[in-house]
N, C-alpha and C positions, 0 to 999 in steps of 0.2 A: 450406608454405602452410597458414593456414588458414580453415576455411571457416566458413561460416555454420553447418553443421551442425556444426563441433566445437564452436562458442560454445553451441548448441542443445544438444548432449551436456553441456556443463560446467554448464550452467543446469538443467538436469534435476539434476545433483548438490545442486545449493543448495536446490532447490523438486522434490522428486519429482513427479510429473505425477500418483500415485494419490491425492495429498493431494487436490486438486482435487477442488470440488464438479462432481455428475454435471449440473450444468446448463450449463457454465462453458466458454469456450473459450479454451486455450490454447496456448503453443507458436508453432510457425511458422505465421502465420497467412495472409503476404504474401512473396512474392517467391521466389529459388532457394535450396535447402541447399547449391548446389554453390560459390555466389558465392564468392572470397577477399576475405578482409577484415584492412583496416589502419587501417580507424578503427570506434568504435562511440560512437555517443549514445545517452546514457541519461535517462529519461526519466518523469515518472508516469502522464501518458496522450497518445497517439500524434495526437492533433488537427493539424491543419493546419499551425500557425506550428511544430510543432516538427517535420513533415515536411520543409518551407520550410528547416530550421534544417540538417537533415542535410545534405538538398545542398548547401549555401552551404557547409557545412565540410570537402563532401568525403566523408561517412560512406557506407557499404557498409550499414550496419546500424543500426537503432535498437531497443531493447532496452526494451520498458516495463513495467508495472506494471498497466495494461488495459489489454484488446485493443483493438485496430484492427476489427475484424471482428465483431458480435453479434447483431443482427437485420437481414439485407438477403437480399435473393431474388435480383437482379442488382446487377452491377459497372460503374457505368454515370453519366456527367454530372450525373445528375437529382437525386442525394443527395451532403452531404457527406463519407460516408462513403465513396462511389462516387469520387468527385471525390480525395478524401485516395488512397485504393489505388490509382485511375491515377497518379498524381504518383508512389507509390513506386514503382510497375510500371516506369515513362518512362523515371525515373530510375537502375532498374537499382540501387533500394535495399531491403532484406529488413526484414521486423518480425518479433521475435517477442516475447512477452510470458508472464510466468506473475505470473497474478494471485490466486484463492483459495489454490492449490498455495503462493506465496507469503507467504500471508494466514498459513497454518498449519503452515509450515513453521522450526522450531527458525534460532532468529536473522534471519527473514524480520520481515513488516510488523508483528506486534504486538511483537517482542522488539525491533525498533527504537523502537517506539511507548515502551515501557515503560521501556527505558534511557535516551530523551530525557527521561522524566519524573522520573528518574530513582530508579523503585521499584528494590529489596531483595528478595530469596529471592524472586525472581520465579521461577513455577509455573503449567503450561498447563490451565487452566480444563477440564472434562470433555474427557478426551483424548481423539482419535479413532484413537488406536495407539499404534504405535511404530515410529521408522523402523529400519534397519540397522544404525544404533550404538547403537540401545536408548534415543532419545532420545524423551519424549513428543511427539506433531505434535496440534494444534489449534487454535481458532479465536482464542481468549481468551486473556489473560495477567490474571494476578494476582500483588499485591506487597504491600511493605510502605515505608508512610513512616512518618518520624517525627511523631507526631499532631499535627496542624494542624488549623486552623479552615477552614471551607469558602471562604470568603472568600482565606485563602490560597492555598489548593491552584486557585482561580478563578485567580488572579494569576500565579502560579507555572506554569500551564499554558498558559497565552496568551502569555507571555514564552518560556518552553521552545521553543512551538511554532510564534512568529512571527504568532499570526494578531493581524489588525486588531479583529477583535471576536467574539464567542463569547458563546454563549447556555448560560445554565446554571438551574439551582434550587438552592436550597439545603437538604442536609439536617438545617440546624439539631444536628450536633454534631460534636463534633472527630471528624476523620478518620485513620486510622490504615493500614486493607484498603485498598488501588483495586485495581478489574482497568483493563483496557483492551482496544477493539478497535477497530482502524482501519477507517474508513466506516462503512457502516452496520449498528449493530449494535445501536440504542436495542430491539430485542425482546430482549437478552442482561438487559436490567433483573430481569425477573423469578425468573433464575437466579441473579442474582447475590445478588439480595434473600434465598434461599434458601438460598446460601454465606454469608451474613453480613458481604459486604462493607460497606460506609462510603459509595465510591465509583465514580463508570462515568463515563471518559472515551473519545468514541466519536463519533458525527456521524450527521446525517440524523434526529436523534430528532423523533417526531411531539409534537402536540400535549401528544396523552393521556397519552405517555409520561412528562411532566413534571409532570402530575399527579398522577401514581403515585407518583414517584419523590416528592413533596412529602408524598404521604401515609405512606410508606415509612420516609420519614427517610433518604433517599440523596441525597447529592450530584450529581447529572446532570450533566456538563457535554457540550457538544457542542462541538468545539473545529473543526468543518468537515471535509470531507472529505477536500481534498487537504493539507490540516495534519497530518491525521492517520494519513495514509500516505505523505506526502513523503521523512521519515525513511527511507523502503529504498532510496530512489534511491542514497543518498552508500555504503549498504552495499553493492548491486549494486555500482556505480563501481567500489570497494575492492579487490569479489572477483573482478571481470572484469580488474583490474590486475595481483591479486598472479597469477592463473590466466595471462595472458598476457600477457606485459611488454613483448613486441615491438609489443602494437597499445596506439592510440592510444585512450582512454578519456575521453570526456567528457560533464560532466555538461550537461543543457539549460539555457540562461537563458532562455528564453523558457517555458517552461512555467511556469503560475501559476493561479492558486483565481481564476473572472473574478468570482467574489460578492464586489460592495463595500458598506459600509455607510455610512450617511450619518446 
């Protein structure tokens, strides 16, 4: 048999739990360790329709990429976060998630980020250690393309990453450095400007950000949130396959970026 808790063990291997920022909640956040499980959905974030989705298919488990759980004081009808956690409770279905632990763990959210984009001698942006195999762990990636024009590397990353539209600036010269960080990470500009990148592809950048980045001479692009960490879902899927071949592994179709643009 296995359970909730040995998928929770084998996920702790992929994303160590001390990577994780000390604000951050993760792990099992919903339901029993003791459950058995013979399906799992995977997932970028644990919202409603993709609760909906689990049961419909059957799942024991859904496995995502943010928590379920972040600011609530009760468990209770009145929110829909309240609302989401009874349905899995009812259900007799488990969440866990590892999200920043994710973020900056070696082939997690930015090394998926970076190989969709597909940078070169990619290198973890101010390390914040080393794990057990002596691999760097942090938040940023940094690469290398073959130098292109901004205008390119715009195109080139909206195609890569599937979004309908993305907001960017341009920094007016051929691009060669990008780093990358999935969600938000438009405050990473000013380090990176510091490293002498070219490029920051990343989401949630404010305003002001994009005027820096103009004065700067950096390429900004914000390519959305869940564009920009969607990419760990198909890796999770992968690793929870090749880790346990007897259960069922699948990805959500109902999860999606609900920003449309007109």
């Amino acid at each position: 048999m296995t359970s909730v808790q040995n998928i929770h063990d084998y996920i702790k291997t992929l994303a160590p739990e001390y990577m994780a920022y000390e604000w951050d909640h993760i792990g099992l956040l919903c339901g029993r360790s003791d459950r058995e499980v013979s399906k799992i959905l995977v997932a970028l974030d644990p919202f409603g329709p993709v609760c909906k989705e689990a049961k419909e298919l059957g799942c024991q488990l859904i496995v995502t990429h943010h928590p379920i759980l972040w600011k609530i004081e009760t468990v209770n009808d009145s929110t829909l976060t309240g609302r989401d956690m009874i349905y899995l409770i009812e259900n007799g279905i488990s969440a866990i998630n590892a999200h920043t632990n994710l973020d900056c763990a070696p082939g997690g959210v930015n090394d998926c980020l970076a190989a969709r984009i597909g940078l070169t001698q990619v290198e973890v942006i101010d390390p914040m250690g080393r794990d057990e195999q002596g691999r760097d762990y942090g938040l940023l990636r940094g690469g290398l393309i073959p130098a292109t024009e901004p205008e390119s590397l715009v195109s080139h990353v909206k195609t890569a990453l599937g979004c309908e539209g993305l907001r960017y600036v341009s920094g007016r010269k051929p691009i060669t450095k990008v780093a990358v960080g999935g969600g938000s990470c438009g405050d990473s500009l000013y380090r990176i400007r510091e490293l002498g990148y070219d490029a920051l592809v990343t989401a949630d950048c404010k305003y002001n950000q994009f005027a820096d980045a103009a004065e700067y001479g950096i390429t900004l692009i914000d390519a959305g949130h869940f564009q920009t960490e969607n990419p760990v879902c198909a890796y999770l899927a992968e690793k929870l396959r090749e880790a346990f071949p007897h259960i069922e592994v699948i990805e959500s179709k109902v999860h999606k970026d609900h920003i449309r643009f007109a």
